[in-house]
N, C-alpha and C positions, 0 to 999 in steps of 0.2 A: 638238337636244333631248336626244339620246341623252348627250352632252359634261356637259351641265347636271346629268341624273338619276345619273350616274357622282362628278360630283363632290358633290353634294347626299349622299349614298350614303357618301362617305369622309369627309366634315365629319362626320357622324352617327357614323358607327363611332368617330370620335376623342373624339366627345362622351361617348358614351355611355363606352368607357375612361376618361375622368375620371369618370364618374359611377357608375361600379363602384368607383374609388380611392378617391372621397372616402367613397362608401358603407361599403368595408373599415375607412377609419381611422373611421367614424363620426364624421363629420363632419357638416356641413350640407349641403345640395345643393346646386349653382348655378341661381339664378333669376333674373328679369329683366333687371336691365341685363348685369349680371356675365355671363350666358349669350347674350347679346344678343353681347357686346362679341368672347367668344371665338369665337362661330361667324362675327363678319365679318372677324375677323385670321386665321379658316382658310380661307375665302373667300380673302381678299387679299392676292396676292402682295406688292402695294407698300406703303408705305407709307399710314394710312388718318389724318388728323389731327382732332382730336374733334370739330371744326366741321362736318366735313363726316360723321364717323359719326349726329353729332345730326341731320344731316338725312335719312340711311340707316335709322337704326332708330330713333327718337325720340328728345327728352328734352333736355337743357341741356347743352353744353359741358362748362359745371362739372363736374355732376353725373355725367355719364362717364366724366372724369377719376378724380373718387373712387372711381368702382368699379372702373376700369381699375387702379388702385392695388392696391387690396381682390383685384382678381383677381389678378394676380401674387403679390401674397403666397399664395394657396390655389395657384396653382402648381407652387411654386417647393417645396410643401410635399408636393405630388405626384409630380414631376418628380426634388424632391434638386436641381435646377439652378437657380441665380443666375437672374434673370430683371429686367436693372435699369431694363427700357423696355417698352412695348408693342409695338414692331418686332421681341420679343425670341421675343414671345408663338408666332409660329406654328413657327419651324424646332425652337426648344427641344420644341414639342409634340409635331411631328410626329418627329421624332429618337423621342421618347418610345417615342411611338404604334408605330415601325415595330419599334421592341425587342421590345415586348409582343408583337406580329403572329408576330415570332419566336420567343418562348418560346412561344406557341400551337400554331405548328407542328412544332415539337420537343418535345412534351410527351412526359414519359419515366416513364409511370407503372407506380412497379415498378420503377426501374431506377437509382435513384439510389444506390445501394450499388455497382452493377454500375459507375458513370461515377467516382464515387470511387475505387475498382480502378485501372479501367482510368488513369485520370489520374495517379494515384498509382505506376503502375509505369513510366508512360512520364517520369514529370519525375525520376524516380530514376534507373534503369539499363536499363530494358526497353527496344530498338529493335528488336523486331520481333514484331508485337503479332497474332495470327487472333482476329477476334471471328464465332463461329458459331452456327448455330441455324437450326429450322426457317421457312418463310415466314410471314411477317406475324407473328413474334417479335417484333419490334421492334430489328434489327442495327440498318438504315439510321438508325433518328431514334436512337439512343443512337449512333451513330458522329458524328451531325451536331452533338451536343449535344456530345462530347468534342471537336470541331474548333472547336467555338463558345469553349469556354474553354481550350483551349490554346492559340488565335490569342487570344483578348483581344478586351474591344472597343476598347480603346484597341492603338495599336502596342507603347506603353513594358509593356503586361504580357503581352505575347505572350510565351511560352516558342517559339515558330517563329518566325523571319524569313519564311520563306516555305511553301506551303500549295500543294499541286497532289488536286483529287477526280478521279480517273483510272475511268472507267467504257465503259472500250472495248474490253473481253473479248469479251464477250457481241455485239460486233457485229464481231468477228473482226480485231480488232488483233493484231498479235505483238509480243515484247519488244524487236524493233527500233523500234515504236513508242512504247513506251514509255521507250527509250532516247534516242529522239528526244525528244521532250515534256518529258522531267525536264531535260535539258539547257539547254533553251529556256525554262524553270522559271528557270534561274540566270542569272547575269550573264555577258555574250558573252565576258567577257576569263576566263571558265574555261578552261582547257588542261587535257583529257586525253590521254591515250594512247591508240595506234591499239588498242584493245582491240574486241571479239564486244561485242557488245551487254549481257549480265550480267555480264562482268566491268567493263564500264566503269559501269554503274546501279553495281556495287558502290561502286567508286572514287571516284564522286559524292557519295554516302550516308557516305563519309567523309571529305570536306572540310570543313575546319572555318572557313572564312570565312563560311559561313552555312548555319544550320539548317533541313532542308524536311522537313513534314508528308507523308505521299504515303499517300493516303487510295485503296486498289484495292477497287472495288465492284463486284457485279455478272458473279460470274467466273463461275458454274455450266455453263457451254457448254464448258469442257476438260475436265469430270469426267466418269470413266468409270461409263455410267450402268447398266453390266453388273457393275457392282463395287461390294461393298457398303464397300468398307477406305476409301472416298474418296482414291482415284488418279487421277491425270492421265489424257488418254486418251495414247496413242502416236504421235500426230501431230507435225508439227513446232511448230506452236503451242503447243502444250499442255506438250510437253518443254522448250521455250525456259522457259516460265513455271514451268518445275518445277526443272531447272539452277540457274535464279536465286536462285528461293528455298531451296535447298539450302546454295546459299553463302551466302547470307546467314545460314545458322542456324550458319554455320562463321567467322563474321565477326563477334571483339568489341570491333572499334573504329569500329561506326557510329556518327557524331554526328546524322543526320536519323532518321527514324522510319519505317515501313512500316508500315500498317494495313492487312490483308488481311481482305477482310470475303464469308461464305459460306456454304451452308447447310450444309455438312462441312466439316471439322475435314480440310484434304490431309494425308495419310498422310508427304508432307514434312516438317510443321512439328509430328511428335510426340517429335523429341528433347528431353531436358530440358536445358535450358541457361539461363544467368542473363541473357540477356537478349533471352530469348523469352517473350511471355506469349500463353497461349490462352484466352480468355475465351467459355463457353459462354451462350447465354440457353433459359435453361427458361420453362416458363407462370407466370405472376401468381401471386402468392396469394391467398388468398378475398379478403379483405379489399380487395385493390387492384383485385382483379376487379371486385369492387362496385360498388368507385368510379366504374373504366372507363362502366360500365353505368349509372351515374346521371346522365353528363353527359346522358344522351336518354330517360332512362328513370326521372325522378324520383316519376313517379307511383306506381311499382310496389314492393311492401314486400321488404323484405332477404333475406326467406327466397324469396322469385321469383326475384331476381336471382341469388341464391348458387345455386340448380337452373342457373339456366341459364349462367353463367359454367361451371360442371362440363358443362354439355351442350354447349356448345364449345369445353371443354378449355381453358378460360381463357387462349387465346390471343389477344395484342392485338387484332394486326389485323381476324381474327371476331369477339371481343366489341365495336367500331367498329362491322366493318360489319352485325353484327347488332342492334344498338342503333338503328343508320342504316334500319334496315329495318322495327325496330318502331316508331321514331319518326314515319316519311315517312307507313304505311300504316295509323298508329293501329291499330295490332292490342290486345286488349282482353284479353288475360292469354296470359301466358306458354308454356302451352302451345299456343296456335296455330302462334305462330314453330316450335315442337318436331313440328310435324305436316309443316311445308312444307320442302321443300329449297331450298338457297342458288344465286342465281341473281345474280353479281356484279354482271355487264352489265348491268342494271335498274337500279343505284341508284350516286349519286355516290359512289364508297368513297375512300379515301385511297391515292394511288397505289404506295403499298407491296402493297393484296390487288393490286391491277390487274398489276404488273409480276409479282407472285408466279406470276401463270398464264398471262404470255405466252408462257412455253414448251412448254405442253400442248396437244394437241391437244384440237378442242371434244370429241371422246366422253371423252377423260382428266380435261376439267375439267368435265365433268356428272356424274363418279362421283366425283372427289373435292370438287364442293359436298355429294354427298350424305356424304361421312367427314370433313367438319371440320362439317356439320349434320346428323346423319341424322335422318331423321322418323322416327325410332322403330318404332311399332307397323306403320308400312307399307312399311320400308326395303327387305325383301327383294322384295315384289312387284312396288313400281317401281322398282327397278335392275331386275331380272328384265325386266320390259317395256320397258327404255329399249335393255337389251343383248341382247337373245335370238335378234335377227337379224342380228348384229354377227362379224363372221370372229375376232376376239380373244377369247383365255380372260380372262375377270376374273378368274382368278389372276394369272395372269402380269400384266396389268396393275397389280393390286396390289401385287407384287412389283416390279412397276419404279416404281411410284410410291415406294416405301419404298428401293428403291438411289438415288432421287436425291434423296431426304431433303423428301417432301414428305407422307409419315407416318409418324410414330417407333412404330408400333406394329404390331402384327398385325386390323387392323379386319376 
């Protein structure tokens, strides 16, 4: 049963994507047979031949045939893709289908100047790129969205051969693992030298039989969270991962790339050199903020949203999950949301807020829902009652929230 309502559920979702498409070019809908024909070739794997569709969903051979025609043609007008059978009809759809799936999940609103940048100086001369900024800025999907069109969806327009998202800092890898991995990245019949770990990543990074993306995410657990300069801490891990990137800023014949992605800018990678780029993300502007807030909040007038976009600092990932919150729990004008504090774990958010606070402990991340939400008029009372039995000073807390860049401000 559960199999049935799973797939019933994903034929729907692809329908209705055509039926957004045809709606944008203003077209006509799909009705009867024509809708009939596509939801049973997304049903059926095999082959379905019109004799037996006429007796699956009604109607005359014939007469299915010509609509089966009639559909491909609106397909094919959808899709951009050749469509010269109806056995052609479901993989071409579904290809379609999972593209769009991905431009949804990568939506980069606000950021398309910033991926122009960044694209722009990687296909030029830049190889070795920090893209930083605070949590739930939107690093992650504008890094995913620049690996989306520097791999290509086809191979023949890939600018990379090859493509490694390395996210194993944060669960206490060292750059001997990394040096392992990017190895196993290339082809077995690579020969390097008995070199340390970053000088051989280097020497990798400049072979020129093939070009690797090497996408680092997720690093925040080396930085020193006592320092506001964003340095490494003094560990061995931490130094391994700082050596490397030192040479690499001393290195101007890499042919792969390095994406270092963070919520500081390491005190490493601020020489100036022609083929380093540092790419900050700051918050939205009204305008985009808006937007953000209308996919869930279309009922609310512009001058609502532009308050409340400024009342969470028009960062992505809380204008989401704030959106996310006034949508779920129909709250009925904008100041309510402005009264209550942000309480993540409640509500389905996008796993960029989620990962943004698995480093804090619970009293760290109940004071700062209340400084990326604060409920205004009664901020001071309950923080006051949440912490007043608490052995930590909310200074000091504040203060180490802001050394590990998880507020740009004095709140």
């Amino acid at each position: 049963m559960q199999a049935g309502e799973n797939l019933q559920a994903e034929v729907q979702s692809v329908i209705d994507d055509v039926i957004k498409a045809l709606e944008s070019m203003q077209r006509k809908p799909l009705r009867g047979q024509k809708l009939k024909i596509l939801e049973l070739c997304l049903r059926s794997e095999k082959s379905v031949a019109y004799p037996e569709m006429a007796r699956k969903i009604g109607g005359k051979p014939g007469s299915l045939k010509q609509a089966g025609a009639a559909l491909r043609q609106i397909l094919q007008v959808v899709t951009g893709k050749v469509i010269r059978d109806k056995n052609d009809i479901r993989p071409i759809i579904l290809t379609w289908h999972q593209e769009k799936e991905e431009e949804r999940n990568t939506r980069i609103i606000g950021r398309h100047a910033a991926l122009d940048t960044l694209s722009d100086a990687i296909t030029g001369h830049c190889r070795l790129i920090c893209v930083y900024g605070s949590p739930s800025i939107g690093k992650t999907q504008l890094v995913t969205a620049l690996r989306q069109r520097l791999m290509g969806i086809n191979k023949d327009d890939s600018f990379f051969e090859l493509e490694l998202l390395w996210e194993k800092i944060d669960q206490g890898a060292t750059i001997d693992d990394l040096y392992r991995d990017v190895r196993a990245a290339f082809s077995n019949d690579v020969v390097i030298d008995q070199l340390d770990a970053a000088a051989g990543l280097k020497q990798i990074l400049c072979l020129q039989n093939q070009r690797l993306l090497l996408v680092i995410d997720k690093t925040d657990s080396i930085y020193n969270p006592n320092k506001s300069d964003a340095s490494f801490k003094q560990d061995d891990i931490s130094q391994g991962f700082e050596r490397w990137l030192q040479l690499l800023t001393q290195t101007y014949d890499l042919y792969s790339c390095v994406i270092w992605v963070a919520r500081r800018r390491p005190s490493c990678l601020l020489v100036s050199s022609s083929h380093v780029h540092r790419q900050q993300l700051k918050p939205l502007q009204k305008d985009e903020s808006i937007k953000l807030l209308q996919e869930n909040l279309s009922k609310f007038p512009d001058q609502d949203l532009s308050e409340l976009a400024e009342f969470c600092g028009r960062n992505p990932g809380v204008l989401r999950l704030t959106s996310l919150k006034m949508g779920e729990e129909r709250y009925s004008s904008v100041s309510q949301i402005m009264d209550m504090p942000l309480r993540p774990e409640k509500y389905r958010v996008d796993r960029l807020c989620i990962k943004a606070l698995e480093t804090l402990a619970a009293m760290e991340q109940h004071l700062l829902g209340w400084l990326l939400l604060p409920p205004s008029d009664s901020i001071e009372r309950d923080i006051t009652a949440a912490f007043h039995d608490k052995p930590h000073s909310l200074r000091d807390m504040l203060s180490d929230l802001q050394n590990r860049g998880f507020v740009d401000h004095n709140s």
